[in-house]
N, C-alpha and C positions, 0 to 999 in steps of 0.2 A: 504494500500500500504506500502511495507517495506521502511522503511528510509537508507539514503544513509550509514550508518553506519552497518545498519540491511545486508544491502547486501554485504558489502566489509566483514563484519564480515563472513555470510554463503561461498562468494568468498573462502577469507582465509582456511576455516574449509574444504571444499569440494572438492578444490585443494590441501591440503594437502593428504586429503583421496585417491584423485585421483593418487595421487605420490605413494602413496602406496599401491596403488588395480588398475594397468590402466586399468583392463579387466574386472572391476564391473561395469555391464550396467547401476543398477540403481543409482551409483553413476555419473557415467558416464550424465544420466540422467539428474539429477537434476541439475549436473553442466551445462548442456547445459541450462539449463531453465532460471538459475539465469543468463549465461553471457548475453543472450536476454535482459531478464529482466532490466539488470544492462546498458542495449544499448552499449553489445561489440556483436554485429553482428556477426564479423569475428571470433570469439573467439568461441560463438554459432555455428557459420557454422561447424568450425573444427570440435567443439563435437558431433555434428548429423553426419558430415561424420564416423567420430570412432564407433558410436553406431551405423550406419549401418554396416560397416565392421564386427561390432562384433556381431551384428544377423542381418544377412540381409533378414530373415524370417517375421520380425516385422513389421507389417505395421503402425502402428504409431513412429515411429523411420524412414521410408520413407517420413511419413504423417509431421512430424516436421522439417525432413532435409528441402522437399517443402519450409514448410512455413519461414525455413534462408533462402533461395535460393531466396525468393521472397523478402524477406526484403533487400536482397542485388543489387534488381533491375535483377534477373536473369529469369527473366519469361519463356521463352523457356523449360532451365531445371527446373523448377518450375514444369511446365505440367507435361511434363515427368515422374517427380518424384512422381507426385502426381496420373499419371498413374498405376506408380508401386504398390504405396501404395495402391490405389484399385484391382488391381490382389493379391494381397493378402490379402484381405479380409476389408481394411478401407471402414465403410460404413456411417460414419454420414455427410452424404453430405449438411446437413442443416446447420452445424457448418460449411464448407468447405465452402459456401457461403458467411456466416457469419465472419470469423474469419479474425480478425484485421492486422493480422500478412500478412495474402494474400488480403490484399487491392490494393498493387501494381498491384496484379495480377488481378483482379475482373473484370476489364474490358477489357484483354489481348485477343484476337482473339483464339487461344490456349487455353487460357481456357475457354471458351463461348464453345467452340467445344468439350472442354471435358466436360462440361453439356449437351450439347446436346446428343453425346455419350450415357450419363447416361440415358437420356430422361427427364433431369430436367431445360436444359436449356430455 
């Protein structure tokens, strides 16, 4: 696990890049990961919204916006979102079960529905 220095240092380095590339997804990327990471939720959320706006094709960039949306207590657009991300093409529904991030969500009505949909709920 990165130490608190480890992360405000990548912060630093990856907001700056981002000042000066704002339309590099996978900069754009990785900064969404570490503000998770670093437990700035809302700071994450923003960058999942920018990185779909800047490929809204991406189904993992749908698949992560989801999983801020959940961390932020927003289950409804959580579903949704994570609807999306399976029309275009996210298929590891076994991490989607699993992943820490959609724990809020895991036992949401909404999402029970969207496994069943799948046929895995």
């Amino acid at each position: 696990m990165a130490t608190r220095s480890n992360l405000d240092f990548e912060l630093s380095f990856f907001e700056s890049l981002h000042r000066r590339m704002p339309k590099d997804v996978q900069v754009a990327s990785i900064l969404a990961h570490i503000y998770t990471q670093a437990g700035r939720i809302d700071s994450g959320l923003k960058m999942d919204r920018k990185l779909v706006r800047l490929d809204p094709e991406d189904p993992t960039a749908h698949y992560n916006l989801a999983c801020s949306l959940s961390l932020k207590g927003r289950a409804a657009e959580a579903v949704e979102v994570l609807r999306t991300a399976i029309s275009l093409g996210y298929k590891d529904f076994n991490w989607m079960q699993h992943d820490p991030d959609l724990n809020a969500i895991h036992e949401y009505a909404g999402f029970q529905r969207l496994l069943s949909d799948l046929g895995i709920g």
